[in-house]
C-alpha positions as a Markdown table, in Angstrom:
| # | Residue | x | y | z |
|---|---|---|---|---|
| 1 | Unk | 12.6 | -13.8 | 10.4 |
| 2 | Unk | 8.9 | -12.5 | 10.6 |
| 3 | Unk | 7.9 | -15.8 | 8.8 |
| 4 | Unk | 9.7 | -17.9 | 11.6 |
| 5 | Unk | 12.3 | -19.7 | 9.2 |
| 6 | Unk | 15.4 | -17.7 | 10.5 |
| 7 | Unk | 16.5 | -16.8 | 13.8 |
| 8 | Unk | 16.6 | -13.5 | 14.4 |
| 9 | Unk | 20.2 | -11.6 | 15.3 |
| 10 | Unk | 18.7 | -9.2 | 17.9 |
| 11 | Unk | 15.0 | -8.4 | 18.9 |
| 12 | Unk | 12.1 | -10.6 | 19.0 |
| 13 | Unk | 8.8 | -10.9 | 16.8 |
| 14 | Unk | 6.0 | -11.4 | 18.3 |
| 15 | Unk | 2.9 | -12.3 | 16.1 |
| 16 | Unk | -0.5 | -12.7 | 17.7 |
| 17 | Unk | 1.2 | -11.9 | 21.1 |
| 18 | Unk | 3.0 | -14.9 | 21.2 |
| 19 | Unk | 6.8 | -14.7 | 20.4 |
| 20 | Unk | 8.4 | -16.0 | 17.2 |
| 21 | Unk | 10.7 | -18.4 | 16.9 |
| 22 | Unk | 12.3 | -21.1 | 14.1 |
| 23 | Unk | 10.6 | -23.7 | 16.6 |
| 24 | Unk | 7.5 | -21.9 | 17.3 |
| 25 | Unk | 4.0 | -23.8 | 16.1 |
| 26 | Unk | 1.1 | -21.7 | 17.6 |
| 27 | Unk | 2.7 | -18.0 | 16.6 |
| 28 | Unk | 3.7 | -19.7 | 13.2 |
| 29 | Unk | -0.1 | -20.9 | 13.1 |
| 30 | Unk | -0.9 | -17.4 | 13.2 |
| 31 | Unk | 0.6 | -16.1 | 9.8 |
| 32 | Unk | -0.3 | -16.6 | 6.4 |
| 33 | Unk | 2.8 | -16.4 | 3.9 |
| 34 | Unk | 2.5 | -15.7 | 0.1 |
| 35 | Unk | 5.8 | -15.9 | -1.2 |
| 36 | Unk | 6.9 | -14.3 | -4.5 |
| 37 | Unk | 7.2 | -17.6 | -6.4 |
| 38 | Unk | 3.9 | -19.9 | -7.1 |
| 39 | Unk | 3.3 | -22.5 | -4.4 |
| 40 | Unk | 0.7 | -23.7 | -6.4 |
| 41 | Unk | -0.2 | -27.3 | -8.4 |
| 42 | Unk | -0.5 | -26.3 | -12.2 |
| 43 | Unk | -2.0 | -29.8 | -12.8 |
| 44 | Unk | -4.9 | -29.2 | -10.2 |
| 45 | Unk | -7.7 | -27.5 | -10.3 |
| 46 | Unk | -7.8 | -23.7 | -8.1 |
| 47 | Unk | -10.8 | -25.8 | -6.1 |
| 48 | Unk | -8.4 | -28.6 | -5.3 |
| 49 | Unk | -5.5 | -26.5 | -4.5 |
| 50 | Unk | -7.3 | -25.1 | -1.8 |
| 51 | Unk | -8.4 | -28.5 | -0.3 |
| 52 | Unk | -4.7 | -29.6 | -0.7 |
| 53 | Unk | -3.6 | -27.0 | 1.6 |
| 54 | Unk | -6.5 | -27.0 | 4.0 |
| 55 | Unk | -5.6 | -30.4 | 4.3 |
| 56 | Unk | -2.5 | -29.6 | 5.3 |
| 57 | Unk | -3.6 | -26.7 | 7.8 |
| 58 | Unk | -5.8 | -29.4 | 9.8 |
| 59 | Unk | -8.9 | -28.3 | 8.6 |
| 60 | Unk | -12.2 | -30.6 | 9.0 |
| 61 | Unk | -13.4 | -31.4 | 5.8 |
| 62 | Unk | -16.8 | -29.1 | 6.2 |
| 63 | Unk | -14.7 | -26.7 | 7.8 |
| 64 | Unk | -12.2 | -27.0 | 4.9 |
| 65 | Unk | -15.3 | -27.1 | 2.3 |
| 66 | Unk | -16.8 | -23.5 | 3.6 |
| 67 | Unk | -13.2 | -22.1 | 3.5 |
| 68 | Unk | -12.1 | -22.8 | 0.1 |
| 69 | Unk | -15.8 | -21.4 | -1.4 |
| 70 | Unk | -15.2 | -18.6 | 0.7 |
| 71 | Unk | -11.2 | -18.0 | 0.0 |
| 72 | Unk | -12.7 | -18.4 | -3.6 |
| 73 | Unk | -15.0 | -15.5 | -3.6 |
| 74 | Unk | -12.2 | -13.3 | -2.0 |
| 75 | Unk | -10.0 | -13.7 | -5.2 |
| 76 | Unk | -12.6 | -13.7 | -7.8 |
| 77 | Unk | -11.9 | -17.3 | -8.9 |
| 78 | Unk | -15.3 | -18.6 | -8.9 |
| 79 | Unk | -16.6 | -19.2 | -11.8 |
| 80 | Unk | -12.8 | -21.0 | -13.0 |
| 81 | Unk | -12.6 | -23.0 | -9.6 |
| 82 | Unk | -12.5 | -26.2 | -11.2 |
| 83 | Unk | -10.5 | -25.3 | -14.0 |
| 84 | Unk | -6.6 | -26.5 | -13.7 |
| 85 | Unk | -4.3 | -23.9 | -12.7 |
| 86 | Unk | -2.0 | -24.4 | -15.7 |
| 87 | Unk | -4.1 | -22.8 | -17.9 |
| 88 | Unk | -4.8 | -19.5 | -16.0 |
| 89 | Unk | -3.2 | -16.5 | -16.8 |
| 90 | Unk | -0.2 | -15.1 | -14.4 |
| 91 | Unk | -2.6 | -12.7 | -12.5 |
| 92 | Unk | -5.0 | -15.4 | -11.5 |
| 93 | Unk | -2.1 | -17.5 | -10.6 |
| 94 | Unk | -1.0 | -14.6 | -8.5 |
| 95 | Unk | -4.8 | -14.4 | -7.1 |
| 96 | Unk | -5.1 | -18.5 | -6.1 |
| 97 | Unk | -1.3 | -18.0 | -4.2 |
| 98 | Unk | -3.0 | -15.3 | -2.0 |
| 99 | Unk | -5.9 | -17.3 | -1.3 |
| 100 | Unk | -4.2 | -20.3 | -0.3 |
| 101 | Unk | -2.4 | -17.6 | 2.7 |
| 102 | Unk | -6.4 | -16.7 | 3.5 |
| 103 | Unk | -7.7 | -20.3 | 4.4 |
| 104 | Unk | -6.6 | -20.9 | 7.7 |
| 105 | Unk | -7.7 | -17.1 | 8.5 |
| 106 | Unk | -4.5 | -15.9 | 9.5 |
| 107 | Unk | -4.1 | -12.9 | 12.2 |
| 108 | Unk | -1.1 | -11.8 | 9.8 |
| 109 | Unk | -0.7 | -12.2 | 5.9 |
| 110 | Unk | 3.0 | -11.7 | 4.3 |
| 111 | Unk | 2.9 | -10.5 | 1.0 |
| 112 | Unk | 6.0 | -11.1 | -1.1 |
| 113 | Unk | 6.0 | -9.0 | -3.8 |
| 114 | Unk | 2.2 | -10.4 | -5.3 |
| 115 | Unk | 1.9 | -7.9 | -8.4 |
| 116 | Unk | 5.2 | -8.6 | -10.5 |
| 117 | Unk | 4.5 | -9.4 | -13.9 |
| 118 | Unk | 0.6 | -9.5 | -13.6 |
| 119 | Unk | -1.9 | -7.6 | -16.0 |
| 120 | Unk | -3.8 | -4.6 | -14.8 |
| 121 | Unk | -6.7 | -5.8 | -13.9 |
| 122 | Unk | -5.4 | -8.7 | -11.8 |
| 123 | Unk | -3.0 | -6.3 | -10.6 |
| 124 | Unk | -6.1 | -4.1 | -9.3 |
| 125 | Unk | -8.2 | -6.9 | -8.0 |
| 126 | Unk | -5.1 | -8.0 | -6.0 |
| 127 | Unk | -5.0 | -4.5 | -4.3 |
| 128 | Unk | -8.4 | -4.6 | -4.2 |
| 129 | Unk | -8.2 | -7.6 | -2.3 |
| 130 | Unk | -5.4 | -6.7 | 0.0 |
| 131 | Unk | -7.3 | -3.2 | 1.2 |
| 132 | Unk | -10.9 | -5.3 | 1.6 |
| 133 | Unk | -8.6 | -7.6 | 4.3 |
| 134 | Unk | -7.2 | -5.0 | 6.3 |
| 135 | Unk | -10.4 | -3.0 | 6.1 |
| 136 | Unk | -11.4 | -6.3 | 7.8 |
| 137 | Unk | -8.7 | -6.0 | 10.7 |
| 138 | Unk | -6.1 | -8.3 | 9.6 |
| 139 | Unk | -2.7 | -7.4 | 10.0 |
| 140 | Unk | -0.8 | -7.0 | 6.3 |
| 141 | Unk | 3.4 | -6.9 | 6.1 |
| 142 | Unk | 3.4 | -5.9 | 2.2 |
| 143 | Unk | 7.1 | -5.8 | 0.3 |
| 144 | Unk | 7.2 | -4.4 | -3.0 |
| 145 | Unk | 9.3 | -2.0 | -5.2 |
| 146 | Unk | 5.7 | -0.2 | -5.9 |
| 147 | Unk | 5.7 | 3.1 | -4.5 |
| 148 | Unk | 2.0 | 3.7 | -5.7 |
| 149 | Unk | 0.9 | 0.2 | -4.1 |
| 150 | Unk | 3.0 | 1.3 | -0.8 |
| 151 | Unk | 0.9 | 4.1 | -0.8 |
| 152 | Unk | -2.2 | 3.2 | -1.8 |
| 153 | Unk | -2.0 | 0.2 | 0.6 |
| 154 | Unk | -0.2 | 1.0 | 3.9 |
| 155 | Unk | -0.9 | 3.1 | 6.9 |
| 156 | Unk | 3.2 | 3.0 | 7.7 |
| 157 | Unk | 6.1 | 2.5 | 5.2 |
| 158 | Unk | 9.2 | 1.2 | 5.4 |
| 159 | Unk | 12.1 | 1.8 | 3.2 |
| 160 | Unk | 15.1 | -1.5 | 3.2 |
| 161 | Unk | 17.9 | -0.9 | 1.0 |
| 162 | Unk | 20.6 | -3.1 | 1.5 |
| 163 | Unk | 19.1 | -5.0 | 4.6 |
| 164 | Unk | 19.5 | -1.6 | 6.3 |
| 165 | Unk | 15.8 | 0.0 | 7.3 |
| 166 | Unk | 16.8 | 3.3 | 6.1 |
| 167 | Unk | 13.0 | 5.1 | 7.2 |
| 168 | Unk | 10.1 | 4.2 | 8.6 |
| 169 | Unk | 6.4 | 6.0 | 9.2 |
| 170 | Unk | 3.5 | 7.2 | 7.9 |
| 171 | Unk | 3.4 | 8.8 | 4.3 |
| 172 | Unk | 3.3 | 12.1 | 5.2 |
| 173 | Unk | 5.7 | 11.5 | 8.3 |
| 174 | Unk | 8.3 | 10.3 | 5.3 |
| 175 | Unk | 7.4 | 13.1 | 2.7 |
| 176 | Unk | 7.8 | 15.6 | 6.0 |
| 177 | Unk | 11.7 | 14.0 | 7.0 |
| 178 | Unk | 12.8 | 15.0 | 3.6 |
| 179 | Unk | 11.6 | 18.5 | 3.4 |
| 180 | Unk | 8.7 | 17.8 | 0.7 |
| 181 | Unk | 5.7 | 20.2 | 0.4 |
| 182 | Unk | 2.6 | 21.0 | -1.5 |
| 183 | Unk | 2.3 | 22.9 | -4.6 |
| 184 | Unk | -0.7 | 24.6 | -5.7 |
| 185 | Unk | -1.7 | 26.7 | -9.0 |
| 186 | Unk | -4.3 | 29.3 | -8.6 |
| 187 | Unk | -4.9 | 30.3 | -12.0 |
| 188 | Unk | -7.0 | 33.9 | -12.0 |
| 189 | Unk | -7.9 | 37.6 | -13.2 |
| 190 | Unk | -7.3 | 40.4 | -10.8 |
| 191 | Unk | -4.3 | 41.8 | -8.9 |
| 192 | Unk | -2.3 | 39.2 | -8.6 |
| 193 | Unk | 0.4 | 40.4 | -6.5 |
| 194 | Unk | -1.7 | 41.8 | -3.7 |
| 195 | Unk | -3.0 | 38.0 | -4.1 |
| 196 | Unk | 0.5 | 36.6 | -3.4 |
| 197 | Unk | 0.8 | 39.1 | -0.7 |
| 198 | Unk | -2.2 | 38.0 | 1.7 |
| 199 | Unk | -1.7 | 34.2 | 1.0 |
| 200 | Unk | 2.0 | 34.9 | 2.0 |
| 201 | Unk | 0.3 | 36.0 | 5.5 |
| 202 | Unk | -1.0 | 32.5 | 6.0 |
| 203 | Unk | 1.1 | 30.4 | 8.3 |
| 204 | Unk | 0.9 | 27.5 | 6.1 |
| 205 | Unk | 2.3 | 28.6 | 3.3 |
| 206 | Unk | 6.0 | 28.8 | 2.6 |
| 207 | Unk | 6.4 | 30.5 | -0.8 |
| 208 | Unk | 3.7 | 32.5 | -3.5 |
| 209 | Unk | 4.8 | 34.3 | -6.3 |
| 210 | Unk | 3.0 | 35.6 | -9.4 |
| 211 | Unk | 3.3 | 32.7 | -12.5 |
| 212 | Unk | 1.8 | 32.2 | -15.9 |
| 213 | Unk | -1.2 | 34.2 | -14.9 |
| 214 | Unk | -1.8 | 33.0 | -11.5 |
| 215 | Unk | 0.1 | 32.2 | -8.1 |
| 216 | Unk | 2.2 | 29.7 | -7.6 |
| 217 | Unk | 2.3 | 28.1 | -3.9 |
| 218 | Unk | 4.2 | 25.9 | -1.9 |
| 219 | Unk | 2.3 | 24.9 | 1.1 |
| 220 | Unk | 2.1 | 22.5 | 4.1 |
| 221 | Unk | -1.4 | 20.6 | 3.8 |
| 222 | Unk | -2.9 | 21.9 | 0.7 |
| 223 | Unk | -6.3 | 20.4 | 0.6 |
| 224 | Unk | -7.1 | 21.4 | 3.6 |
| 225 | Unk | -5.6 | 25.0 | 3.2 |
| 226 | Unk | -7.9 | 25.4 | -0.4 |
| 227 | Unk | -10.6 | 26.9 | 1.5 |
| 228 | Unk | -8.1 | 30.0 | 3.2 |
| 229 | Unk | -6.2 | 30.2 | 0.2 |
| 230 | Unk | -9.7 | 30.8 | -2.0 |
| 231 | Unk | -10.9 | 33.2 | 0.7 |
| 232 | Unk | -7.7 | 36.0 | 0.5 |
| 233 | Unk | -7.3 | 35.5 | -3.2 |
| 234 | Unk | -11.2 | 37.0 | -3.2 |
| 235 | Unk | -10.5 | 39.2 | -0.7 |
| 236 | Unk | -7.5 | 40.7 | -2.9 |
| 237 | Unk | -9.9 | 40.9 | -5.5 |
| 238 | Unk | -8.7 | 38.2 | -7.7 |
| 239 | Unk | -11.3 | 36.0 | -9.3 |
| 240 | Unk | -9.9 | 32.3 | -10.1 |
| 241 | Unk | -10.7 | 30.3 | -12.6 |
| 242 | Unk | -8.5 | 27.3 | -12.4 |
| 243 | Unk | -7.0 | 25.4 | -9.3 |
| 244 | Unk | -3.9 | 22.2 | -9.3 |
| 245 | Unk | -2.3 | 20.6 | -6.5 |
| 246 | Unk | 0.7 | 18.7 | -6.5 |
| 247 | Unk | 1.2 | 16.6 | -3.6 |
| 248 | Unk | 4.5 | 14.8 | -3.4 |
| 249 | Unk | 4.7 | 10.9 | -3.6 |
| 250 | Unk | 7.1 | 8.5 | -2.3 |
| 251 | Unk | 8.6 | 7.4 | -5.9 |
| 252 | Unk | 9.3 | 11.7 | -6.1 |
| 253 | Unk | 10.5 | 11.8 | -2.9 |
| 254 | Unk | 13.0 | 8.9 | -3.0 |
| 255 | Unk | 14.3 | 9.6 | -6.6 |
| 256 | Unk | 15.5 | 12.8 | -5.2 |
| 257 | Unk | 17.7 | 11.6 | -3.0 |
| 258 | Unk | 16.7 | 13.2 | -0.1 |
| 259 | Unk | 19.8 | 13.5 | 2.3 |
| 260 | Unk | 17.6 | 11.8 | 5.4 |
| 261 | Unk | 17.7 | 8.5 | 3.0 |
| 262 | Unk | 20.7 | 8.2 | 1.8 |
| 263 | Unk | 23.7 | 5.8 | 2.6 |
């Protein structure tokens, strides 16, 4: 529906400020679509790929010239440009499909799922490339079963299951719906207890107790509580020696089943 090939059942899309139809040609001109299977030509070259489909974007051949080197650079394909596609490995492969999205410099770039079954590094200079575009301003719709790319990518998350959006918002916004909090270990030597008893006093913090030789904390915000939660453990005296903090991610989150998520 976002890509313009279905007709919505209810609501509208609007891309660019235009709205989004099956028939629509100057919102659909708008959007650049990597889809989860290749579009690619293994028998061409990553070079001629790109002049294919600038070709069929309507580019002017020095327009079209500029853009491929360019689109090139973006997915670190440059020094294999003229190499054919066949015999690139499936990360590269994965790295040409996004560039051939890039060409026509899209206002918004759907991303289908563009890590599965890539190698690490591809995998990284994909993400790479994906936070270098919307550092640039583009607009990025990003699907994946990735929690750590969902995070490491998106200023708001979605969660589908079944066709159903079942949340939506920010990462903390979704950690916050299902209860999560920080937890931080203060490892130290001194009266513990007293310790527990003043960070207890701060309004951020929703549980301490004396562990292992340190306190053990739940907290809302804990990075930027470290500095208050340092200050009353030396004002109780306690000298620490050692400091961990667990934030919650999504993947924790969502294999708990929080109730908010749920069918």
């Amino acid at each position: 529906m976002v890509g313009g090939l279905l007709e919505p059942d209810a609501g509208e899309v609007l891309v660019a400020g235009r709205a989004l139809t099956t028939r629509s040609v100057e919102a659909k001109g708008a959007i650049g679509y990597v889809p989860q299977e290749l579009a690619i030509y293994p028998d061409l070259s990553a070079r001629e790929n790109l002049r294919f489909f600038a070709r069929l974007y309507g580019m002017a051949r020095a327009e079209a010239s500029h853009r491929v080197d360019r689109v090139l650079a973006v997915i670190g394909l440059e020094e294999r440009a003229d190499e054919r596609t066949k015999n690139y490995s499936g990360g590269m492969q994965r790295r040409l499909n996004i560039g051939i999205g890039l060409l026509h410099r899209p206002r918004l770039l759907i991303l289908d799922e563009p890590t599965v079954g890539v190698d690490p590094q591809s995998r990284n200079a994909i993400l790479e490339s994906v936070e270098h575009l919307a550092g640039e301003g583009m607009a990025v719709l990003y699907t994946t079963h990735y929690m750590e790319e969902a995070e490491r990518l998106c200023d708001r998350i979605g969660v589908v299951d079944l066709g159903e959006l079942k949340a939506e918002g920010t990462r903390a916004e979704l950690v916050a719906l299902v209860g999560e909090h920080d937890r931080v270990q203060l490892d130290g030597i001194g009266d513990l207890d007293s310790a527990a008893s003043a960070c207890r006093d701060i309004a951020a913090v929703r549980a301490a107790r004396v562990r292992d030789g340190g306190l053990e904390l739940i907290v809302d915000g804990a990075r930027g509580l470290l500095p208050e939660l340092m200050s009353a453990m030396a004002s109780a005296g306690v000298a620490i020696n050692a400091v961990q903090v667990d934030e919650p991610d999504l993947e924790a989150v969502f294999l708990r089943r929080p109730a908010g998520l749920r069918d």
